[in-house]
N, C-alpha and C positions, 0 to 999 in steps of 0.2 A: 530099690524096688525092682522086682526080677520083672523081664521081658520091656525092659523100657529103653535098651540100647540103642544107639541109633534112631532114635524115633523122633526125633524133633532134628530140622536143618536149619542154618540160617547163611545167607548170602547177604553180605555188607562191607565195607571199610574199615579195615580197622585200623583203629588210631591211636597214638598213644597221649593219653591227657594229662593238659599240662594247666593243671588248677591250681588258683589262688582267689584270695579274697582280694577285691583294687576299688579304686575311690571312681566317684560319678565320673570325678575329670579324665580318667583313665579310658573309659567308658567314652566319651565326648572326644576325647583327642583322637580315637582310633573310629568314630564312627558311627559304633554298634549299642544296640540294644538290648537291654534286657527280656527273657522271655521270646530269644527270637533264632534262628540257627543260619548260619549265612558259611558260603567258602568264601575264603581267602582271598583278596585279592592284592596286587603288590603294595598298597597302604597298610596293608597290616603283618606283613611281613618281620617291620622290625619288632612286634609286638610278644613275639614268640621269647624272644632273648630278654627283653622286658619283664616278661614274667618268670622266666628262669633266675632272676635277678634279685627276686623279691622271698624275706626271710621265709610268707608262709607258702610257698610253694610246694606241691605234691605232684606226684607221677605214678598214673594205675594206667591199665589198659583202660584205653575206651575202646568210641564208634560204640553208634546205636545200637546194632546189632549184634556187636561183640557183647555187649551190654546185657544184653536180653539172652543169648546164648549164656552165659555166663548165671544169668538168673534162676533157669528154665535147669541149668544142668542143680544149682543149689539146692531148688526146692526139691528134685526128684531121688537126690542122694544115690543115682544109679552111675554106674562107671559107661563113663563116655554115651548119656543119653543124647546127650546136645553137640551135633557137629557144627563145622562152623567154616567155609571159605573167604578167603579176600588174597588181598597181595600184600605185602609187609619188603621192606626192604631187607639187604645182608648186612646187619650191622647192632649194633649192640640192642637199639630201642626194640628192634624186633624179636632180638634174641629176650628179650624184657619178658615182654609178651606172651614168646610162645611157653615160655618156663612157667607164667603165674597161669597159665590157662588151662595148661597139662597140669598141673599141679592140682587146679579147680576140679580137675576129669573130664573138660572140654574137649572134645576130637577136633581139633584144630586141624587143618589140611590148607597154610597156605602155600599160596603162589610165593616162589621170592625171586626177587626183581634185583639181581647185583650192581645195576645201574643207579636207583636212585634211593634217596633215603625212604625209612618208614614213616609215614604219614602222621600228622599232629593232629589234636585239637587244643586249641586256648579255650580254658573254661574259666570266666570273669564272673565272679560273685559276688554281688553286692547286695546285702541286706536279707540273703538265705536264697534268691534270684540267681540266673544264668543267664547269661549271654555264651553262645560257642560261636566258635571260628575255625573250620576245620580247613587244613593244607593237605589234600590228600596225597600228595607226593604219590609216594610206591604203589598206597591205595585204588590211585587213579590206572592203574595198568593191571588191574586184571581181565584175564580172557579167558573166555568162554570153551578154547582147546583146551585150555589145564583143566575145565570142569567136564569136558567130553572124554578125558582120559579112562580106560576102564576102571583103575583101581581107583578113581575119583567118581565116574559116576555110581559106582556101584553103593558110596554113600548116601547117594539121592535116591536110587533103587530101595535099599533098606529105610530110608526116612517115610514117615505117617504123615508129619506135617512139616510142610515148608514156610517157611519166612522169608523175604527180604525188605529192606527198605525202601522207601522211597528215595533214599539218597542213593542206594545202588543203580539206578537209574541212569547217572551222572557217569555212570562208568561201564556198564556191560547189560545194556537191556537185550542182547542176544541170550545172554546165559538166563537171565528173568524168563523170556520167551520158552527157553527148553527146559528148563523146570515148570513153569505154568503148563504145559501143554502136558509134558508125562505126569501132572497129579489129575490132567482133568481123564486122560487118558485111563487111569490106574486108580479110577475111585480116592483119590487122596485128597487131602487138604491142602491149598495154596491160599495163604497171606500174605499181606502187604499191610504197609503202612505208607499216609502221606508224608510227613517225617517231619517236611517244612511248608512254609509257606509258597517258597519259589519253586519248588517240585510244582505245585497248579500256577505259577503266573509267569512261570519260562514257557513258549510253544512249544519247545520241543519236547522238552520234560513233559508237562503237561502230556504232550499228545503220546509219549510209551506210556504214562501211565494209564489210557486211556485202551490202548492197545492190550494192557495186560487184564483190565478190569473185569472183559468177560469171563477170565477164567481165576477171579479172587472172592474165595469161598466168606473169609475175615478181609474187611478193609481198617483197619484203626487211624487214628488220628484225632488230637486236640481241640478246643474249641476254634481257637485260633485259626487250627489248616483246615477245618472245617471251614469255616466262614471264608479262606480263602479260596478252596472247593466252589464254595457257591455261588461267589463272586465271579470267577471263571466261567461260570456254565450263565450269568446271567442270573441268579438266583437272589439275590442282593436284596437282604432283609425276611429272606424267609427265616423261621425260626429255627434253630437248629436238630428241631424231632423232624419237620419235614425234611430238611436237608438229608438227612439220614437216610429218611424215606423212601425217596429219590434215588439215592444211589443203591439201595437195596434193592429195587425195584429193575434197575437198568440189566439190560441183557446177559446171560450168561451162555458160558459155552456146553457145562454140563446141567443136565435137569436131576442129578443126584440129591442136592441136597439146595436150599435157599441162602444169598447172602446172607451174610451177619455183619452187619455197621457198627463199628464202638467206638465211643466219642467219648473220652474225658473230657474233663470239666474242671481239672483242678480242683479245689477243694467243695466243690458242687457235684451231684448227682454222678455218673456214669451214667448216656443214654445208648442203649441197645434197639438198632432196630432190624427187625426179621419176622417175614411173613405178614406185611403190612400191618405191624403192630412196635411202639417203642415201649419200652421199659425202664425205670429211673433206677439206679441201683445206689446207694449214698456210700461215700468213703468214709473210712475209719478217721473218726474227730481226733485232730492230733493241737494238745496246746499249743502258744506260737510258740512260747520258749523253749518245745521240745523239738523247734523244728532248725535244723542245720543249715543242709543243700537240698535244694528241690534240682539238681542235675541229675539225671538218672531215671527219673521217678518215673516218667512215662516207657522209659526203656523197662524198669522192673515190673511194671505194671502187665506190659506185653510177656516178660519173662514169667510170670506166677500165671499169668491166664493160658499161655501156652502149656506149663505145667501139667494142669489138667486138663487140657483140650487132646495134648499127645496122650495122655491116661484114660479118655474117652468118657472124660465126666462132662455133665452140664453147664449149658451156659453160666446160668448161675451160679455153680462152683468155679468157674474160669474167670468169673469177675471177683470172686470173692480171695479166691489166691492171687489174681492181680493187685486186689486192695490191699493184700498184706503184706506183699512185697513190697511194693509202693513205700506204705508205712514205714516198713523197718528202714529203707531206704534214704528215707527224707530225714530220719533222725544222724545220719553218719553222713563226714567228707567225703565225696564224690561218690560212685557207683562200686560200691564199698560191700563186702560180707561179711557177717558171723561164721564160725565155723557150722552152724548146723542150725536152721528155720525150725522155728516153732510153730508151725503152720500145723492143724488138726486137721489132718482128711478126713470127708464124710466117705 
């Protein structure tokens, strides 16, 4: 699609995932939960090589973000729509990476870090469920010079809409800050996501992402980081349309344009809320047996509604392309593509 270059950014971690299907006790022995995203801590360390170990294992790029870039660039079918920063180490897993992304027609521009390796995620699936574990190694050392560089800013310059996570948080909320400020600056779009739950129950996380809110046009996030959102602010038991409400409501820095709140819901409704009004939107009925991995799914969700948010469609077509990402998504191992989406644009 002509004139769509460059027009979507994303700032995240990129990791490289390291999925298999493991038993509850695998699950038990290391800790972690299903439906939940946590880093690494040294108990799970040997869990990496564990999984490496096991006949079904697989290795694609992740990180959320990379995820959702990778999406965003699928649905648009345009060369290098979707750029994409982090730090990756110098060594094969990144070389992995940068090959399958260039390949996608990602504009890829990392950092590389010759010191330490590239960053992992454990992706444990049980019963079509996830639990991740991400080790961001190399991930964790990105900086906000290499995004100040000109021939790297000049990619945020040309982007429409920006994205990061809420796990980028974790690693460079100076570089968050100078992209939030030049979209509010420049009429542009700045999104986030809350990503996890401990992004709102860490202070300090918590408090950048607080810092960044007044200038997040789009905030996304699950029912789960919603309720843990709420829980945060002292909200505990409000329903999650007012929750929405709320944070659409809170201050901004530009009066251009109103928040937009999107809260999935897993196989429940999408609620949207904007201009003191929510909206339920239903996903695509998918049978259980046609469902694989739910890892990804909120990444491609964000990837198909960015889609058309950088094409300048409507809400409503930004949910509906995120519903169908999603979809194709949950039917395949990990954060996985066909060569070419069957998505009908209105």
């Amino acid at each position: 699609m002509a004139g769509l270059e460059g027009s979507f950014l994303v700032l995240c971690n990129p990791l490289l995932d390291i999925s298999s299907v493991v038993s509850e006790e695998f699950l038990k022995k290391y800790e972690i939960q299903l439906a939940n995203q946590i880093l690494a801590e040294e108990k799970h360390l040997p869990m990496y090589k564990e999984l490496a170990a096991l006949p079904t294992v697989e290795y694609m790029p992740g990180g959320a973000g990379q995820n959702t870039a990778r999406v965003c660039q699928w649905m648009l079918q345009a060369p290098q729509a979707a750029s994409y920063f982090g730090c990756i180490g110098d060594d094969e897993f990144g070389k992995t990476m940068t090959d399958i992304c260039k390949a996608q027609g990602v504009n890829v521009r990392y950092q590389v870090d010759p010191s330490t390796p590239t960053g992992s995620c454990a992706v444990c699936i049980v019963g079509g469920e996830r639990s991740l574990v991400a080790n961001l190694a190399a991930a964790n050392n990105f900086k906000s010079e290499f995004l100040l560089r000109p021939e790297n800013w000049s990619v945020v310059e040309r982007a429409r809409v920006v994205y990061c996570t809420g796990f980028f948080i974790t690693v460079s909320t100076d570089s968050i800050m100078a992209v939030a400020k030049h979209c509010a600056a420049n009429d542009k779009i700045f999104s986030m996501n809350i990503s996890a739950p401990f992004i709102v129950q860490v202070p300090p996380f918590k408090a950048a992402l607080m810092e960044a809110l007044p200038y997040i046009d789009f905030l996304f996030g699950n029912e789960i980081e919603a309720e843990a959102f709420a829980a945060s602010e002292g909200w505990t038991g409000l329903p999650l349309e007012e929750v929405a409400l709320r944070i659409a409501r809170m201050p901004k820095a530009s009066g251009s344009r109103p928040r937009v709140v999107v809260f999935t819901q897993g196989c429940e409704p999408t609620l949207i809320a904007v201009n003191g009004r929510v909206s339920r939107h239903p996903v695509i009925v998918l049978p259980k047996e046609k469902l694989v991995d739910t890892n990804g799914a909120g990444d491609a969700f964000v990837g198909g509604f960015m889609s058309q948010l950088a094409a300048g469609k409507s809400v409503d077509e930004c949910v509906r392309a995120g519903n169908y990402a999603a979809n194709v998504i949950i039917q395949r191992s990990g954060c996985t593509l066909p060569s070419k989406p069957e998505f009908v644009w209105n």
